[in-house]
N, C-alpha and C positions, 0 to 999 in steps of 0.2 A: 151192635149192641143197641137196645130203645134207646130213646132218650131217657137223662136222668137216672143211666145203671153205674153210669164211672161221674161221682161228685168232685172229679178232682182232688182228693183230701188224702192219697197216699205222697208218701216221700221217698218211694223205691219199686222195687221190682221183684216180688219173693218169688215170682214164678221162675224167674230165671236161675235159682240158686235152689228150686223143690226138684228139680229132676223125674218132674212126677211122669207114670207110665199105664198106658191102659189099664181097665180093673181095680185100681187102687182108690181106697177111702180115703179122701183129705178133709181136713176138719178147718174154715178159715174163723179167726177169732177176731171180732168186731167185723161182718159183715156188711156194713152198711145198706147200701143199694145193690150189691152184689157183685161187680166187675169182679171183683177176682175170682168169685166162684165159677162164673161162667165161663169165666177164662181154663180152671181148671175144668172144669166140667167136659169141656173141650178133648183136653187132654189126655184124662180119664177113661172117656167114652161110654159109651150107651154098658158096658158092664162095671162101668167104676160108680162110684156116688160122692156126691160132695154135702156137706152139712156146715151150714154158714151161722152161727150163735150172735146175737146181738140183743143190746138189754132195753132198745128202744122199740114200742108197737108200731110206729110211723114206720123206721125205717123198714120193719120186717114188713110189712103190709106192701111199700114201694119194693123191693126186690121180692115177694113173693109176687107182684104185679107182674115184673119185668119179666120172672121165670116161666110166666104164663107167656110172654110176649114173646119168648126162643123158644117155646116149645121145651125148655128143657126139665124133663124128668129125669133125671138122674141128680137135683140139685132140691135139696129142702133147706128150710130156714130154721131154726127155734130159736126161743125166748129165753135169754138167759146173761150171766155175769160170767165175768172171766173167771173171777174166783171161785165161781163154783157149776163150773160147766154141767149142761142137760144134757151129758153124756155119759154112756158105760166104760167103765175101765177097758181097756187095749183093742178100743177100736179101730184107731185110725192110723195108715203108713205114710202121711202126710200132714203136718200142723201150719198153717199158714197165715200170716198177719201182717197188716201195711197200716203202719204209722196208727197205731193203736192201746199197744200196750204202757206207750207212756203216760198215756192216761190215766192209769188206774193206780189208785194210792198203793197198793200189794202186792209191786209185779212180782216178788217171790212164790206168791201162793198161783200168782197167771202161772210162773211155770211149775211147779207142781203136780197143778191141775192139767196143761199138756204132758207130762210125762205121766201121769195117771191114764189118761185118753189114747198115748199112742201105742200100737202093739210093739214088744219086745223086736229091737234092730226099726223102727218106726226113724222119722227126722223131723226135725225143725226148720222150717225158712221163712224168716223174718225179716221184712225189713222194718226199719224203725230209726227213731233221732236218738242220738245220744252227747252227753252232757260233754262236751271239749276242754271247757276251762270254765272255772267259780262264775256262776252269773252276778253282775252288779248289785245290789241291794234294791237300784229301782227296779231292776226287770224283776226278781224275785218277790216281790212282791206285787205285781200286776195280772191281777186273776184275770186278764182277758189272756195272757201267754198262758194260763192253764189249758184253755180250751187251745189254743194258738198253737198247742204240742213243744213249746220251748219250755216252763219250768219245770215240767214232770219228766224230763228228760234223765237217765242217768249214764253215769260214765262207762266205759265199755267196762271196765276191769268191776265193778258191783255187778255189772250182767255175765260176766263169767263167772264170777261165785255165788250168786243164785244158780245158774242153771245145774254149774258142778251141785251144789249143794242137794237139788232137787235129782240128782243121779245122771243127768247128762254127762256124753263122751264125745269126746271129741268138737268140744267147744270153740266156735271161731267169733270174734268180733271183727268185720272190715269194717274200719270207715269209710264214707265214700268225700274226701276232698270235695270234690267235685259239686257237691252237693251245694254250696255256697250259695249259689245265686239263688236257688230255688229256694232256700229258708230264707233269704233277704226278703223274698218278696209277702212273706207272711207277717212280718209286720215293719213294712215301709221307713226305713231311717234311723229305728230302734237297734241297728248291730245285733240283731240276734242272730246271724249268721258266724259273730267269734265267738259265741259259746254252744252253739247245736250242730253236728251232721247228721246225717241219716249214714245208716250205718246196716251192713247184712249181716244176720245174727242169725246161728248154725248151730246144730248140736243135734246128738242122738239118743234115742234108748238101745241100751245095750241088748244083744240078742240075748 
């Protein structure tokens, strides 16, 4: 990968839970600098395509750099908001997202907007933080853990009734335990590791 394609800023692994297979269109949501597309991209192959959405010009400009840097055409970028993705209805047999959707004050309408996007029998593979137990009053209030991915976190059981809500089947939330150390270290002494894990988050469009 160039330098500056993986920022460090995922909190899991959604490749390993996409199953994804040659030919197939993945759609990743909050793209950054790209790692995971090209990761997919890989995957996919010279007949799949991958389309990575992000709402910032910087980062699309640095991963549409990187995509110039592999060579890889099978991977484009666009400009756009979770809420309301620059994408046509049931394109994609893959939704994919790392440590992203916490962020956005709407995740109901995030996934909406993936079950609009994915074709009929299409998946979800997510990873993401989610909320363990009530945060403190000081941590909930410290708009630097907005960006920090600890306050916008929510509980696994609100993320199965959005997705249900939005027509997903076959719904899973794992926690990942394990996860522990790796959100300690995002914000040094603060214990926001006993109220956030990351967490793989699953679901499908029915055929």
């Amino acid at each position: 990968m160039p330098d500056g394609a993986n920022l460090g800023l995922g909190c899991g692994n959604p490749q390993a839970i996409a199953d994804m297979k040659p030919g197939e269109v993945v759609i990743d949501l909050g793209s950054g600098a790209g790692i995971d597309c090209f990761l997919a991209a890989k995957q996919v192959g010279p007949q799949g395509h991958v389309i990575g959405v992000d709402m910032t010009h910087e980062m699309l400009a640095k991963a549409r750099e990187n995509a110039v840097k592999l060579g890889a055409g099978n991977v484009e970028f666009r400009l756009g908001e979770l809420e309301h993705l620059p994408i046509a209805d049931n394109t994609a047999d893959v939704i994919l997202s790392n440590c992203v959707i916490n962020l956005v004050p709407d995740k109901a309408q995030v996934f909406r907007e993936a079950f609009r996007v994915l074709k009929p029998g299409g998946r979800l593979a997510i990873s993401d933080v989610v909320n363990t137990a009530p945060l403190s009053p000081e941590l909930a209030c410290d708009p630097t853990l907005v960006c920090g991915c600890v306050v916008g976190a929510a509980p696994a059981h609100q993320i199965e009734a959005w997705l249900a809500d939005a027509g997903f089947t076959a719904v899973r939330v794992t926690v990942n335990p394990g996860s522990r150390d790796l959100i300690a270290t995002w914000a040094p002494g603060r214990g926001v590791e006993k109220y956030v894990a990351s967490a793989a988050i699953e679901g499908r469009k029915p055929s």
